[in-house]
Structures are given as structure tokens and as C-alpha cells.
Backbone as CSV, one residue per row, in Angstrom:
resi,resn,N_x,N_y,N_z,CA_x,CA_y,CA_z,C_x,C_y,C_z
1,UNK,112.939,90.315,108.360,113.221,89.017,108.946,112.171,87.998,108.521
2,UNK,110.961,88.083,108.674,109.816,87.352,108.005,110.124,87.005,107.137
3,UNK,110.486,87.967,105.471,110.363,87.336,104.502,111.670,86.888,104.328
4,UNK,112.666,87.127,104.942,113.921,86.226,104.582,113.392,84.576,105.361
5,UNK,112.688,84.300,106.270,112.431,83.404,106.942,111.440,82.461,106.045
6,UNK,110.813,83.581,105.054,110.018,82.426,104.266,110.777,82.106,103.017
7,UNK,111.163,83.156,102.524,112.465,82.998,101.530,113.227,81.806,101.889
8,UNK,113.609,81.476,102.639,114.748,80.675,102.963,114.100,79.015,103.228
9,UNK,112.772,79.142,103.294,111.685,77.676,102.904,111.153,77.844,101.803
10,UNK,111.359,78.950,100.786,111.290,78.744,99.835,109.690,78.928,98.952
11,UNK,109.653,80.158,99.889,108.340,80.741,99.819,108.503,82.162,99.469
12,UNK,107.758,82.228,97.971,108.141,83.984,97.459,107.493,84.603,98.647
13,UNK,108.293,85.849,99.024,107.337,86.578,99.836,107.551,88.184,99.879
14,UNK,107.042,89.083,99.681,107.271,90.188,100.005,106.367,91.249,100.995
15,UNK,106.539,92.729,101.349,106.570,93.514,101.914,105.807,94.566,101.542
16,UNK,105.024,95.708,102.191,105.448,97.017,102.269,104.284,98.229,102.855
17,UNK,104.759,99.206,103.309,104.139,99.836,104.800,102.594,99.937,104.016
18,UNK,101.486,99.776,105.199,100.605,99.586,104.805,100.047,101.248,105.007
19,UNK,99.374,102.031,104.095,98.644,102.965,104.109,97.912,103.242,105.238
20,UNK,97.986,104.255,105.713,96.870,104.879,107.149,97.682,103.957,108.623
21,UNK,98.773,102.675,108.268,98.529,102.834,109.515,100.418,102.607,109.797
22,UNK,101.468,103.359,109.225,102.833,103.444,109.421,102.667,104.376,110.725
23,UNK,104.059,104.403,111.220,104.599,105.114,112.097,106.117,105.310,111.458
24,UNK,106.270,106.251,110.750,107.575,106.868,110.053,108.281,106.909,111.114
25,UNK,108.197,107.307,112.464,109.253,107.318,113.801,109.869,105.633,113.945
26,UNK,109.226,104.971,113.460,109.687,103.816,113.942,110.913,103.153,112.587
27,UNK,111.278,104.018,111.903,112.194,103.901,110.753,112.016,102.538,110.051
28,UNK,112.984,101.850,109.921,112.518,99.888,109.429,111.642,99.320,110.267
29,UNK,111.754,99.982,111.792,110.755,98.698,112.500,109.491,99.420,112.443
30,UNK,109.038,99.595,111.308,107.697,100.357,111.608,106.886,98.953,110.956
31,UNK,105.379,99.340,110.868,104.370,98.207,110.437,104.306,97.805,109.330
32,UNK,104.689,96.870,109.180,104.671,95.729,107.020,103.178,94.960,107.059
33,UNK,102.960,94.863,106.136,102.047,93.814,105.349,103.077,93.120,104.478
34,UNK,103.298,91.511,104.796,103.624,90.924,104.560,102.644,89.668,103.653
35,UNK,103.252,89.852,102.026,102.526,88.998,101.045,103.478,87.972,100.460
36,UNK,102.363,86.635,100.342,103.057,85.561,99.683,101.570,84.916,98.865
37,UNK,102.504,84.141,97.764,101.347,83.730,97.236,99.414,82.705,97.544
38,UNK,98.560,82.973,97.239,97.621,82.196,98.246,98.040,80.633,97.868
39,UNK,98.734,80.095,97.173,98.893,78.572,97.112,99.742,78.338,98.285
40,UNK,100.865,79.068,98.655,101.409,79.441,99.811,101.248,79.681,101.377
41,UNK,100.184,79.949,101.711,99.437,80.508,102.671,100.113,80.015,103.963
42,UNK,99.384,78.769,103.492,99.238,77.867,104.651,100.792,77.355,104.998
43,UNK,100.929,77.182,104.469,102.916,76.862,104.525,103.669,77.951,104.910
44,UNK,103.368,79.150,104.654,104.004,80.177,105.460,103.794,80.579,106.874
45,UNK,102.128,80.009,106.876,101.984,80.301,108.328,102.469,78.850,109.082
46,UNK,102.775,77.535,108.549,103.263,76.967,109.190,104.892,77.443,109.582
47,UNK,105.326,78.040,108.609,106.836,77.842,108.576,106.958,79.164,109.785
48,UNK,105.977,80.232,109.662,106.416,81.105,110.879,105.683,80.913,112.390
49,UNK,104.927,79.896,112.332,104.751,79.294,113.400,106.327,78.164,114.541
50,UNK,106.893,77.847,113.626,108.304,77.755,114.443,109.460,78.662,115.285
51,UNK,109.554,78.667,115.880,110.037,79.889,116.159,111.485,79.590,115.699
52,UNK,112.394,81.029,115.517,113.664,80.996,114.311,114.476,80.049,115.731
53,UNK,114.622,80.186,116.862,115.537,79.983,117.332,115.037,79.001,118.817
54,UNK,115.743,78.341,119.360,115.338,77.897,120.466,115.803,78.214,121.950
55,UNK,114.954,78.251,123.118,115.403,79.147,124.113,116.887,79.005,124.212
56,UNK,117.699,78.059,124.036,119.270,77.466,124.478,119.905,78.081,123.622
57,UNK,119.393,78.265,122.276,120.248,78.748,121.051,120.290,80.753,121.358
58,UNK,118.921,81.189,121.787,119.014,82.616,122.112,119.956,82.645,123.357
59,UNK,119.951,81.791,124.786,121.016,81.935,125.328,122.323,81.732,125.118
60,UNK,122.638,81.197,124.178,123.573,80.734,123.566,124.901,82.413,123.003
61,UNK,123.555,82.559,122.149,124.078,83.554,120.974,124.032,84.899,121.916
62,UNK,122.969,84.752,123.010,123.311,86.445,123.820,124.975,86.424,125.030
63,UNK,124.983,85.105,125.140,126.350,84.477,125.898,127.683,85.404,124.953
64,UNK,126.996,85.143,123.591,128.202,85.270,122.879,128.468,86.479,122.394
65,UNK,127.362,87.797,122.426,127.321,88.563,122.123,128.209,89.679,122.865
66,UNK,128.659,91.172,122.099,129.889,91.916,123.079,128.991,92.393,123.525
67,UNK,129.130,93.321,125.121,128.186,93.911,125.968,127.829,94.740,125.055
68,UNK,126.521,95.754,125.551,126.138,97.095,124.462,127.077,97.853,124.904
69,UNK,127.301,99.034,124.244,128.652,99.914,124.448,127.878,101.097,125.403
70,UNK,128.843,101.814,125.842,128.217,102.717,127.444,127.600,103.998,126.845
């Protein structure tokens, strides 16, 4: 989600599990190091300083969502 989030401002960015400190149990959601270029930096941390969505838009989209299944 990060790097599609910087991707999508248009900021190369990539990924990948950092040595000594994964948790393989946690499958995709386990721990990334997330890299973009240093001319970049600062613009990425602005751009993930926004948050993707706004409280109305998460109520919005969980409004709209089907219940979880039983």
C-alpha cells in the first residue's frame, strides 16, 4: 500500500523484508523497508503524511462494505 501510494505521486519506490527482523507468520503483513530515491525523501514523507482517506470517506466505504461472512 505505501509504495503504490507513492507510486501514484509519482515517486519510484520499492520494498523488501528486512533481515533479522521478519515475522514469516505474518505472511504479506509482515515488516518492509520501504526505499525511494534520496532526492525523493522528503516528498514521500510528505505525501505519506496525508492520510489515504478521510474519517467520512472510511465511514463511507465501511457503510458500503458486505458484512464479514459467519
Amino acid at each position: 500500500m505505501i509504495c503504490g501510494r507513492l507510486e501514484n505521486a509519482g515517486i519510484r519506490a520499492s520494498y523488501k523484508r528486512p533481515a533479522g527482523r521478519d515475522v514469516p507468520q505474518m505472511g504479506v503483513g509482515g515488516i518492509r523497508d520501504v526505499y525511494v530515491d534520496q532526492a525523493d525523501v522528503e516528498r514521500a514523507l510528505e505525501t505519506l503524511a496525508v492520510p489515504a482517506f478521510t474519517d467520512e470517506e472510511l465511514a463511507q466505504l465501511a457503510e458500503q462494505s458486505p458484512p464479514p461472512p459467519d
